[in-house]
PDBQT receptor file of N, H, CA, C and O in Angstrom, charges set to zero:
ATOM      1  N   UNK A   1      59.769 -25.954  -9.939  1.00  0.00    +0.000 N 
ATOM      2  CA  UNK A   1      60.750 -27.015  -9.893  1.00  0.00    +0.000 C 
ATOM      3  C   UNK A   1      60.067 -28.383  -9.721  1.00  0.00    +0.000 C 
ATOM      4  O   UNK A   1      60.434 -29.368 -10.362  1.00  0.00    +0.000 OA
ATOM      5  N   UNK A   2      59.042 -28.405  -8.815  1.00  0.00    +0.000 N 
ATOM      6  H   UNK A   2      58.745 -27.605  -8.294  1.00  0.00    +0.000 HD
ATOM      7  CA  UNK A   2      58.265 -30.038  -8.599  1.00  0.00    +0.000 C 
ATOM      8  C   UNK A   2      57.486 -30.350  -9.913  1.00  0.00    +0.000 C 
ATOM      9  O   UNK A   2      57.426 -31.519 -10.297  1.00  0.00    +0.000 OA
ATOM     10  N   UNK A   3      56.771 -29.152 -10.754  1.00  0.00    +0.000 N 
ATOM     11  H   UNK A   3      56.821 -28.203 -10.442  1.00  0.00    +0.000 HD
ATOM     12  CA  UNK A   3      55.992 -29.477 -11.989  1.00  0.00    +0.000 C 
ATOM     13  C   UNK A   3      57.398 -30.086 -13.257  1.00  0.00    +0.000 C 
ATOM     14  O   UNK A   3      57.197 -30.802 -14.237  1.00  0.00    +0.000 OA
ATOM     15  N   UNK A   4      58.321 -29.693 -12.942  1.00  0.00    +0.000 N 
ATOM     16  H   UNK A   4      58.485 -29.112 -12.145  1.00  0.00    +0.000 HD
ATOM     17  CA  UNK A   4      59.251 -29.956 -13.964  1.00  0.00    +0.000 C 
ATOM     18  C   UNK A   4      59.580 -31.566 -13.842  1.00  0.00    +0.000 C 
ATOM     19  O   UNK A   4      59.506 -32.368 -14.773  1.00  0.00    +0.000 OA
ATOM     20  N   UNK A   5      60.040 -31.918 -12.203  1.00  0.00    +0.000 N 
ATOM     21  H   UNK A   5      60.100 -31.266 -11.447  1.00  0.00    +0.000 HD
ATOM     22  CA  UNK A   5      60.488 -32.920 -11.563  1.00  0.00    +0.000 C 
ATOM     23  C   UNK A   5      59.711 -33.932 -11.959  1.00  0.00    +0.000 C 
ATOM     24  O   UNK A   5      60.307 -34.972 -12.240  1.00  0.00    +0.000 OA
ATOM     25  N   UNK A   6      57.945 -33.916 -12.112  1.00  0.00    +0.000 N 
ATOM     26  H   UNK A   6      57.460 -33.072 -11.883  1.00  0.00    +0.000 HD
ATOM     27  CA  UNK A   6      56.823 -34.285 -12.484  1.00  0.00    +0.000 C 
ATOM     28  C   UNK A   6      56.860 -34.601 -13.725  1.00  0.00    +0.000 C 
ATOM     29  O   UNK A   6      56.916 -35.823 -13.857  1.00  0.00    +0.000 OA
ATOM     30  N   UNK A   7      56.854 -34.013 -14.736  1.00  0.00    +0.000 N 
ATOM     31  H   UNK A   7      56.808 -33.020 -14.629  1.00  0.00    +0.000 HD
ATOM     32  CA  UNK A   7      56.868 -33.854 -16.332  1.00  0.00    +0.000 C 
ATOM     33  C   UNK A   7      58.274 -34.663 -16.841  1.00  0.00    +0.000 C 
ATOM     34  O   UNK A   7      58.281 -35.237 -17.930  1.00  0.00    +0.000 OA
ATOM     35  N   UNK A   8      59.619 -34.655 -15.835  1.00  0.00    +0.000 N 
ATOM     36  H   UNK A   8      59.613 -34.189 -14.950  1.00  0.00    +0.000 HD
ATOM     37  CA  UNK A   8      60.572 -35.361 -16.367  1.00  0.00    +0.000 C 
ATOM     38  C   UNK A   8      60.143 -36.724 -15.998  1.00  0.00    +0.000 C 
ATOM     39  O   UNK A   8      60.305 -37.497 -16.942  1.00  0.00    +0.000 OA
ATOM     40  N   UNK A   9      59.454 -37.500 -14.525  1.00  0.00    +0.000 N 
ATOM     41  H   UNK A   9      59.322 -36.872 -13.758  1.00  0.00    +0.000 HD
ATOM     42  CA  UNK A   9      59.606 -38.437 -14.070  1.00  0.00    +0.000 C 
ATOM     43  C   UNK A   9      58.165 -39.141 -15.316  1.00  0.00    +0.000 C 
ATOM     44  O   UNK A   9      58.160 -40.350 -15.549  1.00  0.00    +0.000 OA
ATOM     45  N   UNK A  10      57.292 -38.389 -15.848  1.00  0.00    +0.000 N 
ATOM     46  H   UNK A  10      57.296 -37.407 -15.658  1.00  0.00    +0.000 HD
ATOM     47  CA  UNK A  10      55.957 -38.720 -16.999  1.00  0.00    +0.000 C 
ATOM     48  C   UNK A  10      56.888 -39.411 -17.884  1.00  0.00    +0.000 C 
ATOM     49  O   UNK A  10      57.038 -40.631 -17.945  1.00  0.00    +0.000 OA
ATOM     50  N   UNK A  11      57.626 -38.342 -18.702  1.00  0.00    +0.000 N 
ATOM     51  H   UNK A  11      57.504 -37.350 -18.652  1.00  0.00    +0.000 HD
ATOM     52  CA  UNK A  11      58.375 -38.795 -19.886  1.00  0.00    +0.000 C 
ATOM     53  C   UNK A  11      59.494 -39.513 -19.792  1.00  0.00    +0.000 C 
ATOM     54  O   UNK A  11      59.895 -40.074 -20.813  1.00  0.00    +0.000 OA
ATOM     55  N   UNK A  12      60.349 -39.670 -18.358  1.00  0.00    +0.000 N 
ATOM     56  H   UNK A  12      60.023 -39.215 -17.530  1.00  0.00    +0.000 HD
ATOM     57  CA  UNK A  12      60.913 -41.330 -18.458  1.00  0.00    +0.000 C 
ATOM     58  C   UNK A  12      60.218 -42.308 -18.567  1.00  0.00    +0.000 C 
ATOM     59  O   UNK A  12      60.674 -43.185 -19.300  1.00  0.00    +0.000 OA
ATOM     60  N   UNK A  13      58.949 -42.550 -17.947  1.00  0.00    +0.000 N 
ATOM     61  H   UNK A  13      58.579 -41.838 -17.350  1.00  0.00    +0.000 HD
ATOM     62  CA  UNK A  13      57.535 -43.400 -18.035  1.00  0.00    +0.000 C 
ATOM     63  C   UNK A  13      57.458 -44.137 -19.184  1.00  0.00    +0.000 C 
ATOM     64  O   UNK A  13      57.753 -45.296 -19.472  1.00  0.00    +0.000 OA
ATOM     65  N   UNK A  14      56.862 -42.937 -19.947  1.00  0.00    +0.000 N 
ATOM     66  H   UNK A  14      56.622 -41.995 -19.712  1.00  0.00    +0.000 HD
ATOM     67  CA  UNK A  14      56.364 -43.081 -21.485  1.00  0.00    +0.000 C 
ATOM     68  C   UNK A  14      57.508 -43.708 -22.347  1.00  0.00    +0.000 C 
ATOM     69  O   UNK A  14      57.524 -44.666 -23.120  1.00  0.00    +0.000 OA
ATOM     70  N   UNK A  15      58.671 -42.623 -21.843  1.00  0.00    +0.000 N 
ATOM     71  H   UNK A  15      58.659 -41.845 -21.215  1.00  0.00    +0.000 HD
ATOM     72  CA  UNK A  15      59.571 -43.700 -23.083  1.00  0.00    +0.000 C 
ATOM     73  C   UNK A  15      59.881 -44.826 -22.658  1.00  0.00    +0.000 C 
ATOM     74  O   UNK A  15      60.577 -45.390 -23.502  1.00  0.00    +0.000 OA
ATOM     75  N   UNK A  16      59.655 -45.667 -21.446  1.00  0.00    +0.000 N 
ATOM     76  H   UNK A  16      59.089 -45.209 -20.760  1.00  0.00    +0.000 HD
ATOM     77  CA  UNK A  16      59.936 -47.112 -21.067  1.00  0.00    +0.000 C 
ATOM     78  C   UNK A  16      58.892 -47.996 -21.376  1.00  0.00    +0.000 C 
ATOM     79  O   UNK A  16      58.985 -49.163 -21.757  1.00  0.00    +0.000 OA
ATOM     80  N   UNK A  17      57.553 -47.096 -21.104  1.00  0.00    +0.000 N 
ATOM     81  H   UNK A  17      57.478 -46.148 -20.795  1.00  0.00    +0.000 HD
ATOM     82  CA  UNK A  17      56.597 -48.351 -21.807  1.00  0.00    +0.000 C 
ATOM     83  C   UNK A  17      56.718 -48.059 -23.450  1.00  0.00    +0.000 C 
ATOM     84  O   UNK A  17      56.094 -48.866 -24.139  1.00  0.00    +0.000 OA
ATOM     85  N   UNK A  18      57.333 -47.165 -24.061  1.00  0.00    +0.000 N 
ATOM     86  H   UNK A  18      57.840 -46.509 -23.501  1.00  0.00    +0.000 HD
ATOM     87  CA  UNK A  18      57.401 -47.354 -25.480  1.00  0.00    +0.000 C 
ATOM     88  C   UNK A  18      58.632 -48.801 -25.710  1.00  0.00    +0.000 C 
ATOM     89  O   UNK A  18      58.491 -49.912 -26.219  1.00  0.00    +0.000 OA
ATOM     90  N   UNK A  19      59.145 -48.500 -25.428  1.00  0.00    +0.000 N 
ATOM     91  H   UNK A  19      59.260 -47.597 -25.014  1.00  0.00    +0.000 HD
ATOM     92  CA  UNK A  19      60.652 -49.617 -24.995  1.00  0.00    +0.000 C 
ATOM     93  C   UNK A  19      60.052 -50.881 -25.173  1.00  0.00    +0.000 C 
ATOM     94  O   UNK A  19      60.086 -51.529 -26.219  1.00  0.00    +0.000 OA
ATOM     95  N   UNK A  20      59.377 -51.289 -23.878  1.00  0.00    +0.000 N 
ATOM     96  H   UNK A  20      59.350 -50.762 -23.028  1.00  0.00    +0.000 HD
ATOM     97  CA  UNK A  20      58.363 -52.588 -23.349  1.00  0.00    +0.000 C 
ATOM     98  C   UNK A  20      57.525 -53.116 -24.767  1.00  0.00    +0.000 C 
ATOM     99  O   UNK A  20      57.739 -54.137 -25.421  1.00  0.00    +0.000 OA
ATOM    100  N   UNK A  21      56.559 -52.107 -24.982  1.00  0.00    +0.000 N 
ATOM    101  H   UNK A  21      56.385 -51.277 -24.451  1.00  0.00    +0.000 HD
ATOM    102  CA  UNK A  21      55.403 -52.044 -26.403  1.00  0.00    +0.000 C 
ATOM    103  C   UNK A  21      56.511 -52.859 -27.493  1.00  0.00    +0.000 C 
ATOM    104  O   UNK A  21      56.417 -54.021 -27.887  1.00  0.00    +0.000 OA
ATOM    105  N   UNK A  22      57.538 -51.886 -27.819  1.00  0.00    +0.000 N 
ATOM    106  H   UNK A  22      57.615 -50.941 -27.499  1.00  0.00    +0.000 HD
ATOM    107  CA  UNK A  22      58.177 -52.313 -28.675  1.00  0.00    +0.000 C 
ATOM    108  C   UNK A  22      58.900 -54.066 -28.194  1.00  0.00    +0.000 C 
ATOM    109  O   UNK A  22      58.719 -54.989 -28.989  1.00  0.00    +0.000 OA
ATOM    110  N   UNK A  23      59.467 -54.252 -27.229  1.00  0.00    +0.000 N 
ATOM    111  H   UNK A  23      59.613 -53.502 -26.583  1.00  0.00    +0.000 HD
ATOM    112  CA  UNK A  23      60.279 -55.455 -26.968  1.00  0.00    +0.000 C 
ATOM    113  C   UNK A  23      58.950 -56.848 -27.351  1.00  0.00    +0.000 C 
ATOM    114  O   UNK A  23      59.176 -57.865 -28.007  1.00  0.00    +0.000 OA
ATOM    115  N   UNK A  24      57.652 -56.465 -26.724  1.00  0.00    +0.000 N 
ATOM    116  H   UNK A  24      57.469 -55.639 -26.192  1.00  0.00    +0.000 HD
ATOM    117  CA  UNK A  24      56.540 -57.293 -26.456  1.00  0.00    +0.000 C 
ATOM    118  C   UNK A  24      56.528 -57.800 -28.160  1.00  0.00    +0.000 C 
ATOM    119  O   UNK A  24      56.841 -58.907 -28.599  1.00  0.00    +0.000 OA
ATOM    120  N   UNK A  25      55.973 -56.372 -29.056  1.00  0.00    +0.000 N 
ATOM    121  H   UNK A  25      55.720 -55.472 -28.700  1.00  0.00    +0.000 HD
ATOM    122  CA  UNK A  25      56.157 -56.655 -30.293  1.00  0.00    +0.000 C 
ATOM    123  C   UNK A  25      56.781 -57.295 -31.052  1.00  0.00    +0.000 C 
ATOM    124  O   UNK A  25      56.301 -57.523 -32.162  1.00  0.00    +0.000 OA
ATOM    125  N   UNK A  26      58.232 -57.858 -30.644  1.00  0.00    +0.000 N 
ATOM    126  H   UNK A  26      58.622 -57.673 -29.742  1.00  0.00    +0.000 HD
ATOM    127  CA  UNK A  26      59.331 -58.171 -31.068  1.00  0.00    +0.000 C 
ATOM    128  C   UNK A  26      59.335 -59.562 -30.589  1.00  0.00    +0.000 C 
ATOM    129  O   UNK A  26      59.853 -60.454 -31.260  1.00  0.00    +0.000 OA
ATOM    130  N   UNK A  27      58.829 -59.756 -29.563  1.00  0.00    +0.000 N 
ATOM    131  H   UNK A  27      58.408 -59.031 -29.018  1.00  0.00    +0.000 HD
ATOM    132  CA  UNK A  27      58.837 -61.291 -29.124  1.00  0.00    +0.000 C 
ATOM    133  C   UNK A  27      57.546 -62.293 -29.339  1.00  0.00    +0.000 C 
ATOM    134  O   UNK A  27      57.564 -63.483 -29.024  1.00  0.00    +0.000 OA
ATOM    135  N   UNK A  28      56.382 -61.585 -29.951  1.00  0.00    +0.000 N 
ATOM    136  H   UNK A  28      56.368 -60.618 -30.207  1.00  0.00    +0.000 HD
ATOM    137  CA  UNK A  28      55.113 -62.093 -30.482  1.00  0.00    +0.000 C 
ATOM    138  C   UNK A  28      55.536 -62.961 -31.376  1.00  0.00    +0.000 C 
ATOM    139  O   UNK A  28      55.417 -64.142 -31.049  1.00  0.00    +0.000 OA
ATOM    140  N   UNK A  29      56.104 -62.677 -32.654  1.00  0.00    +0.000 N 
ATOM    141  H   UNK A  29      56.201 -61.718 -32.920  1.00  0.00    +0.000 HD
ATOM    142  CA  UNK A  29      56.199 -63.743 -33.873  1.00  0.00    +0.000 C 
ATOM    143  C   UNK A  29      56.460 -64.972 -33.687  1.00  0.00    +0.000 C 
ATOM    144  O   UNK A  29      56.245 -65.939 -34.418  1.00  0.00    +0.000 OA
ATOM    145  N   UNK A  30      57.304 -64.845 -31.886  1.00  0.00    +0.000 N 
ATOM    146  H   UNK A  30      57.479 -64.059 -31.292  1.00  0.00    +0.000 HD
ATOM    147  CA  UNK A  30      58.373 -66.138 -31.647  1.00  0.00    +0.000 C 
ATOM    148  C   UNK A  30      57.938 -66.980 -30.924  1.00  0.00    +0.000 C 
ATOM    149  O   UNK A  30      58.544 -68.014 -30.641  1.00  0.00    +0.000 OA
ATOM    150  N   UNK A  31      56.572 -66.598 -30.420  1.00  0.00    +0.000 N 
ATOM    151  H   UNK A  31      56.080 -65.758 -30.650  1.00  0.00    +0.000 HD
ATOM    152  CA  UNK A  31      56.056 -67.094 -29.043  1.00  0.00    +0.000 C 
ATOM    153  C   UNK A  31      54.981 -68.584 -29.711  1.00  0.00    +0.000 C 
ATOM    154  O   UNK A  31      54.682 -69.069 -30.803  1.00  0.00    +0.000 OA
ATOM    155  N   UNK A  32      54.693 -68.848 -28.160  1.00  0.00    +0.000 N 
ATOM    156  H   UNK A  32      54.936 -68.455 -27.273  1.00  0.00    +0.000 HD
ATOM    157  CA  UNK A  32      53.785 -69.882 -27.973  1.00  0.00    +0.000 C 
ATOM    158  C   UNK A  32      52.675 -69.180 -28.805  1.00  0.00    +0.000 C 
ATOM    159  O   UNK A  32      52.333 -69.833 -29.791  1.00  0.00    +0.000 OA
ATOM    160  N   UNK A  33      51.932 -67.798 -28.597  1.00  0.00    +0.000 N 
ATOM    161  H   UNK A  33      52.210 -67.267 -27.796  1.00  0.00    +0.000 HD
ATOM    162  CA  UNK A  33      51.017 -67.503 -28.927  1.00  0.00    +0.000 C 
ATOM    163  C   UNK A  33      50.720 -66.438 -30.594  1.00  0.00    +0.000 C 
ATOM    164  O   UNK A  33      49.710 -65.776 -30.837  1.00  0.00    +0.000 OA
ATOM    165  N   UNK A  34      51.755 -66.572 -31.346  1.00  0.00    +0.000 N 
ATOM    166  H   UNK A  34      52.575 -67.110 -31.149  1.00  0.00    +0.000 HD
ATOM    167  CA  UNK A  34      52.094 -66.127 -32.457  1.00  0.00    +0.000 C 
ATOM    168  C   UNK A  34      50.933 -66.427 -33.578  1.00  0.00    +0.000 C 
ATOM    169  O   UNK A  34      50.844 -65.737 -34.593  1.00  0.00    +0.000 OA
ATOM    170  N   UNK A  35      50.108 -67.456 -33.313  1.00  0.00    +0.000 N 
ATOM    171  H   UNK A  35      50.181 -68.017 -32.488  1.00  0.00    +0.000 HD
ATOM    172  CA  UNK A  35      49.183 -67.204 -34.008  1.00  0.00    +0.000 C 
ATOM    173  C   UNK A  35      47.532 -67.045 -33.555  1.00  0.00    +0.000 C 
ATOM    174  O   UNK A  35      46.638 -67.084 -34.400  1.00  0.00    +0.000 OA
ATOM    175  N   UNK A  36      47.336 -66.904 -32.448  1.00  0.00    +0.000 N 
ATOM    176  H   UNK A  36      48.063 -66.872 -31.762  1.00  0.00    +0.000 HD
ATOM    177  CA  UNK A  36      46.422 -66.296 -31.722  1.00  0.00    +0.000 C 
ATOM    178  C   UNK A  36      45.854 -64.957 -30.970  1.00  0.00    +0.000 C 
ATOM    179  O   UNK A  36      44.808 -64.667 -30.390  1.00  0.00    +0.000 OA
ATOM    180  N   UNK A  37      47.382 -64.130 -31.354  1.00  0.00    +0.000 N 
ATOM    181  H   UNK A  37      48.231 -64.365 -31.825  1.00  0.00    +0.000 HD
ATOM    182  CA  UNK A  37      47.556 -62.759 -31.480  1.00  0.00    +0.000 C 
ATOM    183  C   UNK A  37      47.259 -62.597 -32.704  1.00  0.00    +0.000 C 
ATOM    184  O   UNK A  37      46.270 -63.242 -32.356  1.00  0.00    +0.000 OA
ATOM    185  N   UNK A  38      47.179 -62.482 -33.299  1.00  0.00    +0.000 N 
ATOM    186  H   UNK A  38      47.982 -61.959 -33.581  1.00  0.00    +0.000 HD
ATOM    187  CA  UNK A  38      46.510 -61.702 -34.753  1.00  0.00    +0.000 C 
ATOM    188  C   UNK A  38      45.137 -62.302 -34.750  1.00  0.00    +0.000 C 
ATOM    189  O   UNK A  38      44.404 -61.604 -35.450  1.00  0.00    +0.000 OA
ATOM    190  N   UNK A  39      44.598 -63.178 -34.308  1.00  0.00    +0.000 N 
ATOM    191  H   UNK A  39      45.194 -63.745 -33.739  1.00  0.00    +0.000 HD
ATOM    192  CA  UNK A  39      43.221 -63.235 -34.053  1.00  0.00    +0.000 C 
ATOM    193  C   UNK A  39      42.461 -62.062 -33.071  1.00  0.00    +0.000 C 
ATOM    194  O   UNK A  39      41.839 -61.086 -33.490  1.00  0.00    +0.000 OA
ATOM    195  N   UNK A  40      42.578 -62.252 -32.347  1.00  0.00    +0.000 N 
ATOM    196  H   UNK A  40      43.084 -63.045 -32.007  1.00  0.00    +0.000 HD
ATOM    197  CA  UNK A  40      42.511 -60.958 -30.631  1.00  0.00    +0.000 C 
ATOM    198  C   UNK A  40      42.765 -59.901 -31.547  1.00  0.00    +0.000 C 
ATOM    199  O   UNK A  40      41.591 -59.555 -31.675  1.00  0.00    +0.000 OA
ATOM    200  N   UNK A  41      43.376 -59.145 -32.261  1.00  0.00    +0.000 N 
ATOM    201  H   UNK A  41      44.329 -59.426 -32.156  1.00  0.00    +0.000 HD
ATOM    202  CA  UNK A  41      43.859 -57.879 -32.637  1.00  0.00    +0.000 C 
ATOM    203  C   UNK A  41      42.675 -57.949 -33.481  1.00  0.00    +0.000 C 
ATOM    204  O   UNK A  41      42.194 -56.822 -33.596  1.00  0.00    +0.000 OA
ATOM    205  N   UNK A  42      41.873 -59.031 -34.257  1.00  0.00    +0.000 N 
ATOM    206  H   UNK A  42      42.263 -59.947 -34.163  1.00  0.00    +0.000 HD
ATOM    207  CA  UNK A  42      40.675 -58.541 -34.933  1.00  0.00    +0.000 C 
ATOM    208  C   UNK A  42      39.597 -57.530 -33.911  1.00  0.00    +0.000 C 
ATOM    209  O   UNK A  42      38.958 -56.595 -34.393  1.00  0.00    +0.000 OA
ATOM    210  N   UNK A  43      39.553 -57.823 -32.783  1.00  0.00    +0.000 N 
ATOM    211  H   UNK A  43      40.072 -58.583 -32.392  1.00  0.00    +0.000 HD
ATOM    212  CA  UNK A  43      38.378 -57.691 -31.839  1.00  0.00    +0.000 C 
ATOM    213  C   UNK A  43      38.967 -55.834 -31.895  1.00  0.00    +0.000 C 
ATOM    214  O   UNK A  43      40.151 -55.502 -31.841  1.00  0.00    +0.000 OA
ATOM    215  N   UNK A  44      37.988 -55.039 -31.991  1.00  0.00    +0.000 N 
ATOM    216  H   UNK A  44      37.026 -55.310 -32.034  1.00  0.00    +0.000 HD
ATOM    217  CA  UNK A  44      38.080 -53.568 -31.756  1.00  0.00    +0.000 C 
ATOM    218  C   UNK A  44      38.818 -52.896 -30.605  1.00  0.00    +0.000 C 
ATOM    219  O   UNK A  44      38.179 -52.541 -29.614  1.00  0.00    +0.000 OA
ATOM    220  N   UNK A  45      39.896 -52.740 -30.673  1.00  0.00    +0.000 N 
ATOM    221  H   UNK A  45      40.415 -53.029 -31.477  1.00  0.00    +0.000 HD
ATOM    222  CA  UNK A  45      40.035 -52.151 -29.448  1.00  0.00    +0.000 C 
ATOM    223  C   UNK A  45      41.217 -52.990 -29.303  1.00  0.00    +0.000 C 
ATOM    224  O   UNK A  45      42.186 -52.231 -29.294  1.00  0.00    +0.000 OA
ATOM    225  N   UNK A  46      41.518 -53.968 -29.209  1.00  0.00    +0.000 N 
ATOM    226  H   UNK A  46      40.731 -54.584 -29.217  1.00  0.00    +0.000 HD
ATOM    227  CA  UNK A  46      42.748 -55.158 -28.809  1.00  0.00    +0.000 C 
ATOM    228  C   UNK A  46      43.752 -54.757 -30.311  1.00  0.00    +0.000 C 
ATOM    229  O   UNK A  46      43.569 -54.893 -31.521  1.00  0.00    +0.000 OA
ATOM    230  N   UNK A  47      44.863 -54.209 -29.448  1.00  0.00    +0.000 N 
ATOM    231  H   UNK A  47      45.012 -54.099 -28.466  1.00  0.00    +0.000 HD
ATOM    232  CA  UNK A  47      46.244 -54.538 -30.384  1.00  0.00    +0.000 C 
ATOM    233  C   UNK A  47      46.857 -55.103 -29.944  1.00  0.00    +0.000 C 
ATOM    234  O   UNK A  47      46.315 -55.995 -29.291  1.00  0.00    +0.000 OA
ATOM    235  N   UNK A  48      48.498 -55.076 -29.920  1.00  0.00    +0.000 N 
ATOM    236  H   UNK A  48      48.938 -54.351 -30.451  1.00  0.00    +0.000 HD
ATOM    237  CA  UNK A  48      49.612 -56.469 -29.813  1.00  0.00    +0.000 C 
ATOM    238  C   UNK A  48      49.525 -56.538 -28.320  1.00  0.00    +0.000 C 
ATOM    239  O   UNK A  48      49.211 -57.525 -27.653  1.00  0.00    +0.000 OA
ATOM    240  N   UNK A  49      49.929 -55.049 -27.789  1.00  0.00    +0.000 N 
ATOM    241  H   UNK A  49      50.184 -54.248 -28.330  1.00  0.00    +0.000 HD
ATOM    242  CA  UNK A  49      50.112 -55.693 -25.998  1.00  0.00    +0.000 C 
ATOM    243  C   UNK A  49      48.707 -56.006 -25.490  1.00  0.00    +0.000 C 
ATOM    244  O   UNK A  49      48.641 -56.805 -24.557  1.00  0.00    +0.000 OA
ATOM    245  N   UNK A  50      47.524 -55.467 -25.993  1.00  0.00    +0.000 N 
ATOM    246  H   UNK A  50      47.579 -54.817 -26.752  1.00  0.00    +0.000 HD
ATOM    247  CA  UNK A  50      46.193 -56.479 -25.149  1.00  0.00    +0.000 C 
ATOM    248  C   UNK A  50      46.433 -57.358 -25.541  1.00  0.00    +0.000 C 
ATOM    249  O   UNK A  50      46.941 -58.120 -24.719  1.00  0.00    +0.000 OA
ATOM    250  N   UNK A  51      46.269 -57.955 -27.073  1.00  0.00    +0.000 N 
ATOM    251  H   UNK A  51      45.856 -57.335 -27.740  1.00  0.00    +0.000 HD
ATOM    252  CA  UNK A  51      46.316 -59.516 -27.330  1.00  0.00    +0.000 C 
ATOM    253  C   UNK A  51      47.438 -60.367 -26.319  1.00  0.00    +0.000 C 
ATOM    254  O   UNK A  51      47.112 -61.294 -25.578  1.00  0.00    +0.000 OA
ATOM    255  N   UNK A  52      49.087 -59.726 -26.503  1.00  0.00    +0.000 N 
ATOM    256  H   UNK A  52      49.353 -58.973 -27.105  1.00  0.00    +0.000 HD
ATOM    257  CA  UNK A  52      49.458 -60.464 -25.386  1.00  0.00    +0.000 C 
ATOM    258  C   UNK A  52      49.403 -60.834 -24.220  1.00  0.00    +0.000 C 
ATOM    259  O   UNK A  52      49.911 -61.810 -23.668  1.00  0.00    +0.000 OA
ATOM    260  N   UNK A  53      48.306 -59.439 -23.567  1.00  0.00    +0.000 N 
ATOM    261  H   UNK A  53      47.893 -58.646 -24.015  1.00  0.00    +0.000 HD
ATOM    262  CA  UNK A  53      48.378 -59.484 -22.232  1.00  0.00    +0.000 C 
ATOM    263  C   UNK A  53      47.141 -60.502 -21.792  1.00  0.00    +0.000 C 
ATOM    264  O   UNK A  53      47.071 -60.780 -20.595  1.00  0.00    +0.000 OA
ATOM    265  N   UNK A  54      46.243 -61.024 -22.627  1.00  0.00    +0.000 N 
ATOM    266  H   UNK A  54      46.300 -60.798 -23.600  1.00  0.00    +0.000 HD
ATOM    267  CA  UNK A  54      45.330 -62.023 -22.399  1.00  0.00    +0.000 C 
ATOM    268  C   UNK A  54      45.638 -62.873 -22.529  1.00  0.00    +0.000 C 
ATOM    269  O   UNK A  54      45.085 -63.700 -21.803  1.00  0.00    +0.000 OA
ATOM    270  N   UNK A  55      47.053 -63.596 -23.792  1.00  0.00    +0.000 N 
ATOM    271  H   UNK A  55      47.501 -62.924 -24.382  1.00  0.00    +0.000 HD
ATOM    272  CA  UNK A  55      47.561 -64.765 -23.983  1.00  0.00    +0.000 C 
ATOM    273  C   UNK A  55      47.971 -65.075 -22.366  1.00  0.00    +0.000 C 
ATOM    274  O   UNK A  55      47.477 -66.033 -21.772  1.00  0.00    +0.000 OA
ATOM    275  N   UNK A  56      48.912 -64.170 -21.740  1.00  0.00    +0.000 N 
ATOM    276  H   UNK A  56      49.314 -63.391 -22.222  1.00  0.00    +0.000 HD
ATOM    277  CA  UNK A  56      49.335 -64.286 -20.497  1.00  0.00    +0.000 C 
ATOM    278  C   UNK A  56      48.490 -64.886 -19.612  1.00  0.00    +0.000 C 
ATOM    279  O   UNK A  56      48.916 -65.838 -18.959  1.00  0.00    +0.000 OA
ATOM    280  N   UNK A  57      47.474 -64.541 -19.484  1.00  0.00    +0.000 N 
ATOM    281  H   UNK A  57      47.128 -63.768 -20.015  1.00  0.00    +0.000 HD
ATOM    282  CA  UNK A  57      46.618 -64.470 -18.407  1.00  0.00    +0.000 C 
ATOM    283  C   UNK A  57      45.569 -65.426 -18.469  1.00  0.00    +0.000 C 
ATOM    284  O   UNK A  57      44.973 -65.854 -17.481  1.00  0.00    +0.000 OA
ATOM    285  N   UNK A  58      45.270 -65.878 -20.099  1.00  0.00    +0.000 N 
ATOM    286  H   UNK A  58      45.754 -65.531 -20.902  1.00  0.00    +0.000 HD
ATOM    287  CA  UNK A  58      44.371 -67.124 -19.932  1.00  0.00    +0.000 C 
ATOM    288  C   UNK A  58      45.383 -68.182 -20.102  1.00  0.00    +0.000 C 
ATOM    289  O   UNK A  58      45.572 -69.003 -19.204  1.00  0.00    +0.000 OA
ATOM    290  N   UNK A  59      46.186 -68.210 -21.449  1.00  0.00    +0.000 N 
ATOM    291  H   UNK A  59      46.032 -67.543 -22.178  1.00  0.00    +0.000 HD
ATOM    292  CA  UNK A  59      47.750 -69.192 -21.273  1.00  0.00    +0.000 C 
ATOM    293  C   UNK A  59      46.359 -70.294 -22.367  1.00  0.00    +0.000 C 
ATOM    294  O   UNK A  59      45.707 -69.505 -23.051  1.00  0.00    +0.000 OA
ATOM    295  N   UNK A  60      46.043 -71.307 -22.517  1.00  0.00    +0.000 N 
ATOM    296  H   UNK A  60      46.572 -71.948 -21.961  1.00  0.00    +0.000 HD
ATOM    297  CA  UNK A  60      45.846 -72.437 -23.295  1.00  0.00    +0.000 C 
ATOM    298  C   UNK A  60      43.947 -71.778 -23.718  1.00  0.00    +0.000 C 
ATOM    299  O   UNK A  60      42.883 -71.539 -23.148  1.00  0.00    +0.000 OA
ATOM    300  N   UNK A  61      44.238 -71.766 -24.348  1.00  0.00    +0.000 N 
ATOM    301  H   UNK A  61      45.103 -71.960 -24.812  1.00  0.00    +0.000 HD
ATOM    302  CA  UNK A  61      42.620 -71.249 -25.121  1.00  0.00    +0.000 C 
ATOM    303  C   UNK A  61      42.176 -72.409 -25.586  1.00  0.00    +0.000 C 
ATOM    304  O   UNK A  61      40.956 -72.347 -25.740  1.00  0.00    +0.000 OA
ATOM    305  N   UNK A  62      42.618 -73.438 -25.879  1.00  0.00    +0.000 N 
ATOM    306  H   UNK A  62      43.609 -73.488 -25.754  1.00  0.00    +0.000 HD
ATOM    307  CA  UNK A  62      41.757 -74.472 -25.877  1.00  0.00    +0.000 C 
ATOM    308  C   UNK A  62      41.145 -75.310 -24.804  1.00  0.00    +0.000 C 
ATOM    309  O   UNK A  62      40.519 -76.339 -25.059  1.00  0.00    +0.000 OA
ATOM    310  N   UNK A  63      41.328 -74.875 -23.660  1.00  0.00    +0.000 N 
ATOM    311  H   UNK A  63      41.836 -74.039 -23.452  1.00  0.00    +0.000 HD
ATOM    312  CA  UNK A  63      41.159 -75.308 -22.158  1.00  0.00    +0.000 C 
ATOM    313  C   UNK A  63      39.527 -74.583 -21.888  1.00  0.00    +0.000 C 
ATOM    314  O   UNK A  63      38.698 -74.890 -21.031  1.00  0.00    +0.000 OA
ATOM    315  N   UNK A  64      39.443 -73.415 -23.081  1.00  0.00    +0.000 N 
ATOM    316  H   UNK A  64      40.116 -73.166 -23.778  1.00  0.00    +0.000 HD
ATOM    317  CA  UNK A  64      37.948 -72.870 -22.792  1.00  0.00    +0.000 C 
ATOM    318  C   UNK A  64      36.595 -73.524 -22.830  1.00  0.00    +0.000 C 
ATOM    319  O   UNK A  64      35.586 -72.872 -22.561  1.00  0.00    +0.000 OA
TER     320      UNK A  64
């Protein structure tokens, strides 16, 4: 019963950060950072939510 309780509370998880992934995706085109995300997604490894999650976190890339 707790491995089940476990495995249901995983896969509410998963399908909310699928939810999130998707909403993030959806609000890229519109954003401040709409064209500096598809730059970042060149770098190996970085897709939409890393690229956004660095836009977040550095915020003005020309400040570098």
């Amino acid at each position: 019963m707790t491995i089940t309780d476990y495995l249901v509370a995983v896969e509410a998880l998963v399908q909310r950060r699928g939810t999130l992934d998707t909403a993030i995706a959806e609000l890229v085109p519109t954003s401040l950072y709409a064209a500096i995300v598809p730059v970042l997604r060149c770098f190996r490894g970085v897709d939409t939510l890393s690229a956004a999650g660095l836009c977040a976190e550095i915020g003005d890339f020309g400040l570098l």
